[in-house]
N, C-alpha and C positions, 0 to 999 in steps of 0.2 A: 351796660347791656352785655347778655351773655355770648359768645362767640357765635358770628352765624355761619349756621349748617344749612346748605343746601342740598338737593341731588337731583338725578336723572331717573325714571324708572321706567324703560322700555319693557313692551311686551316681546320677546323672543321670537317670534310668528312669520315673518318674512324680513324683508331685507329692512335698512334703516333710512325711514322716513325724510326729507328735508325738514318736515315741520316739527319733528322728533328733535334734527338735530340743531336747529334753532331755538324751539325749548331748552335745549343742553346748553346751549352756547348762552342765553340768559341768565339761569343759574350759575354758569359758569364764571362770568362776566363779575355774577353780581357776589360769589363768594370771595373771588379771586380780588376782588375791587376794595374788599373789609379784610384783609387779612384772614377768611373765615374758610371751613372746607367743602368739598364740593363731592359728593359720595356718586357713587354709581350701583344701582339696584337692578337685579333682573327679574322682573316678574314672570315667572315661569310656572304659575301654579297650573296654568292649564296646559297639562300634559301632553293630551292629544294634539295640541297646536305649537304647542314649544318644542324648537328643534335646536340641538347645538352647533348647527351651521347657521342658521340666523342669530344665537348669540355672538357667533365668532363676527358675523356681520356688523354688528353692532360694534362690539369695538374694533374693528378695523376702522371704520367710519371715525368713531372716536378718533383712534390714532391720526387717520388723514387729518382729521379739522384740528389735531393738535388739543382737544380739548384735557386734560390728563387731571384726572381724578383722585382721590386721596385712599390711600389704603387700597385691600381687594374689595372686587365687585362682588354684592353678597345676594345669593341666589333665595328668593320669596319661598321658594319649595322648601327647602332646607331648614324653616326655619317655622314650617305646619304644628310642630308640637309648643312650640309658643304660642303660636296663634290660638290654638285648642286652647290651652290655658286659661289665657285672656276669658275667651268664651266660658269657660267655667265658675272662673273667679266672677262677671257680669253675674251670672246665674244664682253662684252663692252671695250675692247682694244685692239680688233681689233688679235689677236691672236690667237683665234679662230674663227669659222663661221658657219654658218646654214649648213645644205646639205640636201638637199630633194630627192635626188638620192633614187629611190625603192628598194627592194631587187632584184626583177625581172631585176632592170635596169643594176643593178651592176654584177648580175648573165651571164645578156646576154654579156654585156663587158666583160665578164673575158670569156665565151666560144668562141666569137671571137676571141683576145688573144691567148687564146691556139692553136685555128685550124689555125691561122696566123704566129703561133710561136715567138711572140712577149711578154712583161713583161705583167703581170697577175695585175701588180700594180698599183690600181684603184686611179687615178687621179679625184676630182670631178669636174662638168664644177661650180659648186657652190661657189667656193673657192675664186672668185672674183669680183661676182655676185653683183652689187647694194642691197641694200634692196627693191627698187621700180619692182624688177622683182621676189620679193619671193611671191610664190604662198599661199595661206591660204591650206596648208597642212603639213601634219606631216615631223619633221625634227628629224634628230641628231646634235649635235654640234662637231664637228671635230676639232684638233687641225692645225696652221696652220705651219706644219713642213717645216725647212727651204729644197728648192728646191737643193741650189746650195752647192758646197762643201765637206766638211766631218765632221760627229761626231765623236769626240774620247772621250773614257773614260780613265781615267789615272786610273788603277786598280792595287791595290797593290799589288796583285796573278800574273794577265794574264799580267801585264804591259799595255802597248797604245794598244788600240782596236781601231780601224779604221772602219766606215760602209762612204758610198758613199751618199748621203743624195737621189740622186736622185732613191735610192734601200728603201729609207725608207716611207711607206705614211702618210697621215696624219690620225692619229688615233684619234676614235671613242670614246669624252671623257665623252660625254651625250646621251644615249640612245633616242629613240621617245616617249617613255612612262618617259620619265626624268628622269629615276635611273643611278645613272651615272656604269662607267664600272671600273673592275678592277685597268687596268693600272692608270688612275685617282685619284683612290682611296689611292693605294698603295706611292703615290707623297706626297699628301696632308695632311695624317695621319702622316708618314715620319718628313716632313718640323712640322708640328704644333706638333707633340711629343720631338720635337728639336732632333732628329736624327743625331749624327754628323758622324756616320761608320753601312754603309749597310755592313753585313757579312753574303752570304746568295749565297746554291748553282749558278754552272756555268750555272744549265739549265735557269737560270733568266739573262744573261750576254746580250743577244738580248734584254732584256725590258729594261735594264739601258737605250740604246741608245734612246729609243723612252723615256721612263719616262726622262729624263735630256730635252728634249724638251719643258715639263712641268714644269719644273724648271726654265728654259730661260725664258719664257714666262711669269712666273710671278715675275720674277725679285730675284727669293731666290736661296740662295748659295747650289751648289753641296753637297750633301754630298760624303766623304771618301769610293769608292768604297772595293769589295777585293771578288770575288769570288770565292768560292773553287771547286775543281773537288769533282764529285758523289764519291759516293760508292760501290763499286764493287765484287760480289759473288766471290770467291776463283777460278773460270775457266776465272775471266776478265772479265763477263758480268755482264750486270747491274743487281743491286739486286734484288732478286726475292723471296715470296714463293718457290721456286723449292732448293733457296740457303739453308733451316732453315728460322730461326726467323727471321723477318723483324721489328716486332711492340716493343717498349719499354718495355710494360709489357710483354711481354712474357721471356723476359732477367729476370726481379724480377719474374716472377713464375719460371724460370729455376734453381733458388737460386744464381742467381750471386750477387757478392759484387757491390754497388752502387760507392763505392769509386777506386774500381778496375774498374767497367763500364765506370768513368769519364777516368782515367788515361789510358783505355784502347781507347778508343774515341779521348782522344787527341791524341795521337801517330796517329791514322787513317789518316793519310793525312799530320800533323804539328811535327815536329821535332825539338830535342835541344840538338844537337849534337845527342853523340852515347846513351845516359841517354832513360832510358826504364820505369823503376819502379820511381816514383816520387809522392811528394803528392800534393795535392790541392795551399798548401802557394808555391810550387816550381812551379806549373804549370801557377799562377796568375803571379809571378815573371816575369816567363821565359818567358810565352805566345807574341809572335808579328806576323803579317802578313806575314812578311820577312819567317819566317820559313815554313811555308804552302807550298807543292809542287804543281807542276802545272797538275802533274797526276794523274788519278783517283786511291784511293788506293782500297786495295784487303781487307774483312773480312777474318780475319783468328782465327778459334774457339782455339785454339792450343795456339798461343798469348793470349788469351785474358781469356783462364782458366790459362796460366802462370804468366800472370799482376795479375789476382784475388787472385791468391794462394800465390802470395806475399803480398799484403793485407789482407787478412785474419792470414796470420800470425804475422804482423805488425798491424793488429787493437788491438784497447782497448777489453776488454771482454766483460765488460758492453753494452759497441754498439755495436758490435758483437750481444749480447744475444737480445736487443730491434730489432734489425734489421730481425734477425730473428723469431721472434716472427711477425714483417710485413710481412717477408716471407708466415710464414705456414698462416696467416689470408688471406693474397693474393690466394693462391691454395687451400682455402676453407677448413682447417685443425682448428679445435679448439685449442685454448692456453692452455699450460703446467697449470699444479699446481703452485700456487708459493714454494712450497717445492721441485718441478722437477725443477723448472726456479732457483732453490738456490744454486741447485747440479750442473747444467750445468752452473755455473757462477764459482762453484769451481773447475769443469772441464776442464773450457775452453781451460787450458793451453795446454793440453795434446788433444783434439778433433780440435783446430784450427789448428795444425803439420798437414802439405799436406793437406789442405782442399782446394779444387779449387771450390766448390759449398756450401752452405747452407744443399744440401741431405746429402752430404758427412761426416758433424756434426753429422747430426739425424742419420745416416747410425751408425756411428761411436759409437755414444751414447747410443746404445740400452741398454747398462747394466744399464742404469740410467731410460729407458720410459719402460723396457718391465715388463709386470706383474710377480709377483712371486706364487709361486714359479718357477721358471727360467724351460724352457721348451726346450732346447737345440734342435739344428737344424741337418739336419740328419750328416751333416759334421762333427760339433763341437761332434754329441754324439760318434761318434768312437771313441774318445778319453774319454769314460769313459767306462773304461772295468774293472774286479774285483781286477784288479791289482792297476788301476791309483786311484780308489774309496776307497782302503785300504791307499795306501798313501796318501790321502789327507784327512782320518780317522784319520791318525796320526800325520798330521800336525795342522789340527783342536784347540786341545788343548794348540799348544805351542804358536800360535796364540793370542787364549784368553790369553795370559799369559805376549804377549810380548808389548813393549813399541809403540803407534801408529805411528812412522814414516818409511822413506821408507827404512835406513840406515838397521835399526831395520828388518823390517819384508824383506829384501833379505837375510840378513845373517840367519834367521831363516829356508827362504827356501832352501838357498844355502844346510845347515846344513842339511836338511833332503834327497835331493838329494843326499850328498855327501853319509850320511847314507849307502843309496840305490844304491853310485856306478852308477847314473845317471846322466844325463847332466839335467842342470835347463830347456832346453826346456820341458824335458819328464815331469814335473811338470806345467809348465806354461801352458799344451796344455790343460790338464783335468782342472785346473787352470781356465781356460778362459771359459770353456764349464761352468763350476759352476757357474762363477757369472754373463755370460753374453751369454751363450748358441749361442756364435758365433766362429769364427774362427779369423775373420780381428772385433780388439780390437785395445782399448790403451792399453800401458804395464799393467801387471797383478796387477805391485806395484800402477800402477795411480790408476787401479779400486777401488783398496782395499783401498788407501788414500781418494777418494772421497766416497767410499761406507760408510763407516768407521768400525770400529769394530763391531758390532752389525748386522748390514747389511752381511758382509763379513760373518761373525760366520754363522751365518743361513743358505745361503746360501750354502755353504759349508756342512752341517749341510744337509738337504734337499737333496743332491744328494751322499754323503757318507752313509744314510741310509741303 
């Protein structure tokens, strides 16, 4: 079998879809999984709608989910005088044809049609027209769709699709002013990128039929269908604004993990067996069309902070920390110190535990970003009243005194609690307020391991006064 080519081919138009970038992410999956390559197309032929700030969107988005494509991204506009070609060469074989049909003429056919109750499906009288009867006037080139029979797509999702050929017209594959149209476009970019597997929503399952006419026509091989069902808001309908986030970056300003985004994106719709939490080499592995259901799946935030929060506890720290660091520059947040970025790498162990977001770190981390001396919030300060402030007066010194690990400084505080005839939480609460003026911490021992000795004394120091 010959090498599989896949790709992605977004419209430029606005920002970058989820269900965009989970089409991407199957493709992706499924070139990356064969050895095979995985291209990136911009469809930009409509002008008036395509903007170079929604392409820059698009691949940024790419970038966040890590999806990384083969070669450069090759613009549909760029590439109009092939397309005309194409359209020409149909024409000189006879597989295409002229049609001079007006707007007006096809307009007034189709309101007859209706008020006769008959198919709306514009026939042109042009289709078999000598050339010694074309008039010197504006034409489009039509393609010349077979009349009789049936087109089926063998789709590796929906299985045999069936359309009646006499329900299908013949489409419009050169405009009058000669830029050719879409469906056209989308064939010929396809075939000449060597495309061997279209992976690409079910609302494109109607264009296969009429695009494969295209394909007939000019004598080149099918490609490997497999369309998947949309994506659907949590009540069943289709996504919306109304659902949350729709757009890619909005997931990376939300702090979600890219690597939980991917594995949360495949499950959407593709299954392998009952396996949930999986990484990138299992998903390459695992990934086939076979697995894909044929109905539309539901977003659900609930999965997909539970897929994250497995990831984040399962990532490296070091990527972890660069990632976020792309986080807070994405939500407009200036970068740590590198003496904060050195703390929160020696953190990470204890800040990535239950983290389902990027906030929930930063939330977490305050004893490392907030300024000193530590300004306790009105929560955490109830727990420093003249009693918790004496004992932590006299914890203070035994502190300075004792050996910096965690072994060492529980038993130190155990020891003053027992003193006291208290429980270690009655310590840890005023404990928390001192070095980190919150209530929701890592353990008191993480703070003081990563704060160190110096840091910890002071602090302590500062609110025992």
């Amino acid at each position: 079998m010959s090498q599989v080519v896949t790709r992605i081919a977004p419209s430029p138009t606005g920002y970058m879809h989820i269900g965009t970038a989970r089409t991407a992410l199957f493709n992706w999956l499924y070139a990356r999984g064969r050895g095979g390559k995985f291209l990136m197309r911009i469809e930009d032929t409509d002008r008036e709608r395509s903007t170079p700030e929604a392409t820059d969107a698009i691949l940024r988005g790419m970038d966040w989910l890590g999806l990384d494509f083969d070669g450069e991204a090759v613009s549909q506009f760029s590439r109009v005088d092939r397309h005309r070609e194409v359209a020409l060469e149909m024409l000189a074989n006879g597989t295409a044809y002229k049609c001079f049909a007006t707007q007006e003429e096809i307009a007034a056919f189709r309101d007859a049609a209706r008020a006769e109750k008959r198919s709306t499906l514009y026939q042109s009288p042009w289709r078999d027209a000598p050339a010694s009867e074309h008039p010197n006037a504006p034409y489009v080139v039509r393609l010349k769709a077979p009349r009789d029979g049936e087109t089926v797509i063998q789709d590796e999702v929906q299985g045999d699709v069936r359309w009646k050929n006499s329900e299908l017209d013949d489409m419009i594959c050169l405009r009058s002013d000669g830029t050719p149209t879409y469906m056209l476009a989308v064939v010929v970019d396809d075939h000449d990128m060597g495309v061997t597997h279209v992976i690409r929503g079910d609302d494109h399952l109607a264009n296969a039929a009429r695009q494969s006419h295209v394909y007939h026509a000019m004598d080149w091989p099918l490609p490997i269908y497999a369309h998947i069902p949309l994506i659907h808001g949590p009540d069943g309908k289709k996504l919306s604004k109304r659902h949350g986030a729709t757009g890619v970056e909005e997931y990376q300003s939300m702090g979600y993990l890219a690597a939980g985004m991917r594995n949360y994106l495949a499950r959407l719709g593709w299954s392998h067996g009952d396996d949930e939490f999986f990484t990138d080499a299992q998903a390459k592995e695992w990934f086939d069309t076979d697995g894909i259901g044929k109905s539309p799946s539901r977003l659900d935030f609930k999965k997909l902070d539970n897929i994250c929060g497995q990831h984040f506890a399962a990532a490296d720290d070091a990527a972890l920390l660069q990632e976020m660091t792309a986080y807070r520059a994405a939500i407009g947040e200036a970068p740590y110190s590198d003496a904060t970025n050195q703390r929160f790498l020696e953190a990470m162990y204890c800040l990535k535990d239950r983290a389902k977001k990027f906030g929930d770190i930063i939330d977490k981390a305050v004893f490392i970003t907030a300024d000193t001396p530590i300004v306790p919030d009105e929560k955490s300060a109830k727990n420093l009243n003249d009693v918790s402030r004496g004992i932590l007066k006299e914890l203070t010194p035994q502190l300075q005194n004792a050996t910096w690990e965690r072994e060492t400084l529980e038993a130190v505080v155990a020891g003053v609690a027992e003193a006291h005839e208290i429980g270690l939480g009655k310590i840890a609460a005023p404990l928390r307020a001192a070095l980190a003026g919150r209530t929701a911490t890592p353990s008191v021992f993480d703070m003081m391991l990563v704060l160190g000795r110096d840091e910890t004394i002071a602090r302590l120091e500062q609110v025992s006064r």
